[in-house]
C-alpha positions as CSV (number, residue, x, y, z in Angstrom):
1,X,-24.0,4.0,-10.5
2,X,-26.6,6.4,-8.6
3,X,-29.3,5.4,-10.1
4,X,-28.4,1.8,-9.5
5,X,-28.5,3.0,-5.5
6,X,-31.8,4.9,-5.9
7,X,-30.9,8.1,-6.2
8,X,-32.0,10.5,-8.9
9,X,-31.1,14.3,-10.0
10,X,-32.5,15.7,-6.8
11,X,-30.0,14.3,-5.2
12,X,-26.9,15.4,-6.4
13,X,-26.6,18.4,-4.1
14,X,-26.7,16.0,-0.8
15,X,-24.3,13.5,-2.8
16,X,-21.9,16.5,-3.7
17,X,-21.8,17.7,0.4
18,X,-21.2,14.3,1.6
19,X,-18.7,13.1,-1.3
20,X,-16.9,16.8,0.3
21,X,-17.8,16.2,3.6
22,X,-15.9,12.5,3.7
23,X,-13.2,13.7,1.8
24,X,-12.5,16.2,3.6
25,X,-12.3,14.5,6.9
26,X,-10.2,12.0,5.3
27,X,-7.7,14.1,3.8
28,X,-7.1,15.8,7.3
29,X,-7.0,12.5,9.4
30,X,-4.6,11.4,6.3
31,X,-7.0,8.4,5.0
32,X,-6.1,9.0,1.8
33,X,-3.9,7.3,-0.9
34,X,-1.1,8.7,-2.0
35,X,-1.3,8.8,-6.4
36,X,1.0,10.5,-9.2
37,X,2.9,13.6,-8.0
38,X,4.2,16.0,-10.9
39,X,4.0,20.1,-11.9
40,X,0.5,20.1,-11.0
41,X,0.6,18.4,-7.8
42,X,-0.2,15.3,-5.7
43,X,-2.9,13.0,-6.7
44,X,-4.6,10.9,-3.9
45,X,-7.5,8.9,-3.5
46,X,-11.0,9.1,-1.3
47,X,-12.8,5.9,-0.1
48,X,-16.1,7.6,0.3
49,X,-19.2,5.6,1.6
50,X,-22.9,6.3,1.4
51,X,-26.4,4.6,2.0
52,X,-28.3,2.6,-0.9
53,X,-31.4,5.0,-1.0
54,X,-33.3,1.5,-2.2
55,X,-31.9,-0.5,0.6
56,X,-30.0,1.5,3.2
57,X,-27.4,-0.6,2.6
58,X,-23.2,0.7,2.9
59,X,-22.0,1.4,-0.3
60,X,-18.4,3.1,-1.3
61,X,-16.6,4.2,-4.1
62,X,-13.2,5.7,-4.8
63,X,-12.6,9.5,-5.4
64,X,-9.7,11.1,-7.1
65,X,-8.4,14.8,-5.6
66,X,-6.2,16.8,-6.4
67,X,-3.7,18.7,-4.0
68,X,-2.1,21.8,-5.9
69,X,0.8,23.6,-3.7
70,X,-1.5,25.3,-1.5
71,X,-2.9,22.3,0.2
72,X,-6.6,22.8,-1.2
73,X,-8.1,19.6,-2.5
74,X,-9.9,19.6,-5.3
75,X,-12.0,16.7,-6.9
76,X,-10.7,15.7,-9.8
77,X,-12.9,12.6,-10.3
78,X,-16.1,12.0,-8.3
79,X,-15.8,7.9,-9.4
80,X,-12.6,6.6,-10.3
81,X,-13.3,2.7,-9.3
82,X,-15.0,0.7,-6.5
């Protein structure tokens, strides 16, 4: 899927900060949706958007987070659907 935008190895770190960066934000303005809920806690989901490299173009993509008890999210799965 990142290759398909134009980005390549040396751009995971940048697409790792902004996937948190978004998410993040997000989570604390409460765009997020609301998943399974069990023992290990709440499930939601991240619309997170970033720029074709090739193009410059919007781009976005759903991540899945975790929120255990102590309110920390923690990414779970960095695609889980367009």
């Amino acid at each position: 899927m990142f290759k398909s935008w134009g980005y390549t190895v040396d751009d995971s770190k940048y697409l790792q900060l902004e996937c948190e960066r978004q998410a993040l934000e997000k989570y604390v303005n409460g765009n997020d949706e609301l998943g399974k809920l069990d023992k290990y806690g709440q499930r939601i989901s991240i619309r997170v958007s970033i720029p074709r490299k090739d193009t410059g173009e919007m781009v976005s993509y759903i991540t899945g987070w975790m929120v255990p008890q102590n309110g920390k999210i923690k990414l779970n799965t960095p695609y889980g659907g367009q």
